[in-house]
C-alpha positions as CSV (number, residue, x, y, z in Angstrom):
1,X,0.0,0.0,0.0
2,X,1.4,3.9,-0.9
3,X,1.7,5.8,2.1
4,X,0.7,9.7,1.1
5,X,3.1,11.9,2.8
6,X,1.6,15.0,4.6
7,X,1.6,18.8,3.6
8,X,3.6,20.9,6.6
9,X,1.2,22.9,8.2
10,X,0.2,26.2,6.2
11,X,1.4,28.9,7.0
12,X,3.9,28.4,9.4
13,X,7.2,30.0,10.8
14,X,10.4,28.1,10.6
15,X,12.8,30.1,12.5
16,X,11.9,33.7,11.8
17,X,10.8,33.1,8.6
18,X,7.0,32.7,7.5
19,X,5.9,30.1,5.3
20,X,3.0,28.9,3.2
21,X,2.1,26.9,0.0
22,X,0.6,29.0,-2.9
23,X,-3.2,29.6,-3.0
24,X,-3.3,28.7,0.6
25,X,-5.8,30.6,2.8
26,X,-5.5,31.8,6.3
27,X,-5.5,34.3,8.3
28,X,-2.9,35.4,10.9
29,X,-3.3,37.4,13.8
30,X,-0.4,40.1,15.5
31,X,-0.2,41.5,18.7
32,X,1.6,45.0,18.5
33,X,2.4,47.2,21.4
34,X,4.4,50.3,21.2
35,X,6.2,52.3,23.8
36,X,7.3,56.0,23.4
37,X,10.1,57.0,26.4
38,X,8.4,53.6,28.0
39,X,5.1,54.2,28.1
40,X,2.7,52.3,26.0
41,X,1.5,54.2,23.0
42,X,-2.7,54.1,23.0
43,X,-3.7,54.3,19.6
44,X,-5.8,57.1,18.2
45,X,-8.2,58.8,15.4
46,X,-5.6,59.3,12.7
47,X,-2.8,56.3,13.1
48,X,-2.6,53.4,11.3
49,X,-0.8,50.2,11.6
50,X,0.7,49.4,7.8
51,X,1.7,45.9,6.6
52,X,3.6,46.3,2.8
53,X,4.7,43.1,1.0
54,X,7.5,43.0,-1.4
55,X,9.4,41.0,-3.9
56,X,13.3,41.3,-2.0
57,X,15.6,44.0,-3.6
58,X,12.9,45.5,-5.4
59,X,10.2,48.6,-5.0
60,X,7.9,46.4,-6.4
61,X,4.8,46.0,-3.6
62,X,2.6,42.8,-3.7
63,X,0.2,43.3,-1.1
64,X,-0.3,46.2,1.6
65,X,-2.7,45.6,4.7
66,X,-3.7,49.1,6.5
67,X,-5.9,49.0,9.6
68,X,-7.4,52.6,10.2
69,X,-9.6,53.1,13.2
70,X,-7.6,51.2,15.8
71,X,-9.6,50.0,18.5
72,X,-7.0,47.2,19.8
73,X,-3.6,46.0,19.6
74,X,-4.6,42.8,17.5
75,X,-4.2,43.4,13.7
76,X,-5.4,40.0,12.1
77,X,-4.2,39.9,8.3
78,X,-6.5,37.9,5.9
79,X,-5.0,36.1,3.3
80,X,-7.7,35.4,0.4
81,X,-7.3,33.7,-2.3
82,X,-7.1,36.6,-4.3
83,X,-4.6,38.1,-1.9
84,X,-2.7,34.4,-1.7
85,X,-2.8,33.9,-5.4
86,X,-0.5,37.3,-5.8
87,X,2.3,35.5,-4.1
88,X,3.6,33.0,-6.6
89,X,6.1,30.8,-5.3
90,X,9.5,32.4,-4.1
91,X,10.5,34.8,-1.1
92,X,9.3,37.7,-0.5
93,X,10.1,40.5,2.5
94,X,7.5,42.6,4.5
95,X,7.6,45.3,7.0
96,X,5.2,47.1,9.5
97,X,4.9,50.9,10.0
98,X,3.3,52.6,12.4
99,X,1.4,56.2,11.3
100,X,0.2,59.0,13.6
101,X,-0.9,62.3,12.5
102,X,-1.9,62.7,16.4
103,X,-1.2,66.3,17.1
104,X,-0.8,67.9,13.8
105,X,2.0,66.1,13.5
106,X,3.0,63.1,10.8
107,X,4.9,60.5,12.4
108,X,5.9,57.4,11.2
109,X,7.9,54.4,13.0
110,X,9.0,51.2,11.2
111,X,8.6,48.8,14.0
112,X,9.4,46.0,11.6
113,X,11.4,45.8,8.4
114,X,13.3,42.9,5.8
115,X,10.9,40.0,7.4
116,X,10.9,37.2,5.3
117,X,8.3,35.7,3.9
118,X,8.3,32.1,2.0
119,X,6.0,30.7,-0.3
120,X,6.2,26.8,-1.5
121,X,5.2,25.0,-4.4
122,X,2.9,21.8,-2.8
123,X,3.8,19.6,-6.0
């Protein structure tokens, strides 16, 4: 009798990388708390938590994520099939930016930058 070997689970993180097969769906879910001089930032009308993916070495963007209207610190990124379908299989990087036009001021902090993203072939 053939034994079938199983998929990895989909998406997962191997070390610091994340990982998926292509035209998987999912959705993934991030805690992000930020500190200014050591006290937690409290988000507000006007900032905006940004998620850009790219193709490495390249100013070409696949996907960008913005949440608006912050009511938490849980972002949860939902990967459609329309959204999963524009990562064909290769690596890719991503990186998060915080926006706050609190103030009347602009500010913006990348809290996370060259993450690496890893999409598989399942055959």
């Amino acid at each position: 009798m053939a034994k079938i070997e199983p998929a990895l689970p989909s998406p997962r993180l191997v070390g610091n990388v994340l990982k998926w097969y292509y035209g998987d769906t999912f959705s993934i879910n991030w805690t992000i708390t930020l500190k200014r001089d050591g006290v937690p930032i409290i988000f507000g009308e006007g900032d905006q938590i940004v998620f850009s993916f790219y193709i490495p070495n390249s100013p070409k963007c696949v996907q960008v994520f913005t949440f608006d209207n912050i009511t938490s610190n849980l972002f949860t990124l939902n990967f459609t099939s329309d959204i999963s379908k524009k990562f064909i299989p290769g690596k890719y990087v991503y990186d998060i930016k915080y926006i706050s036009t609190a103030a009347d001021t602009m500010e913006v902090k990348t809290i996370g930058s060259f993450n690496c993203i890893e999409v598989e072939r399942c055959h």
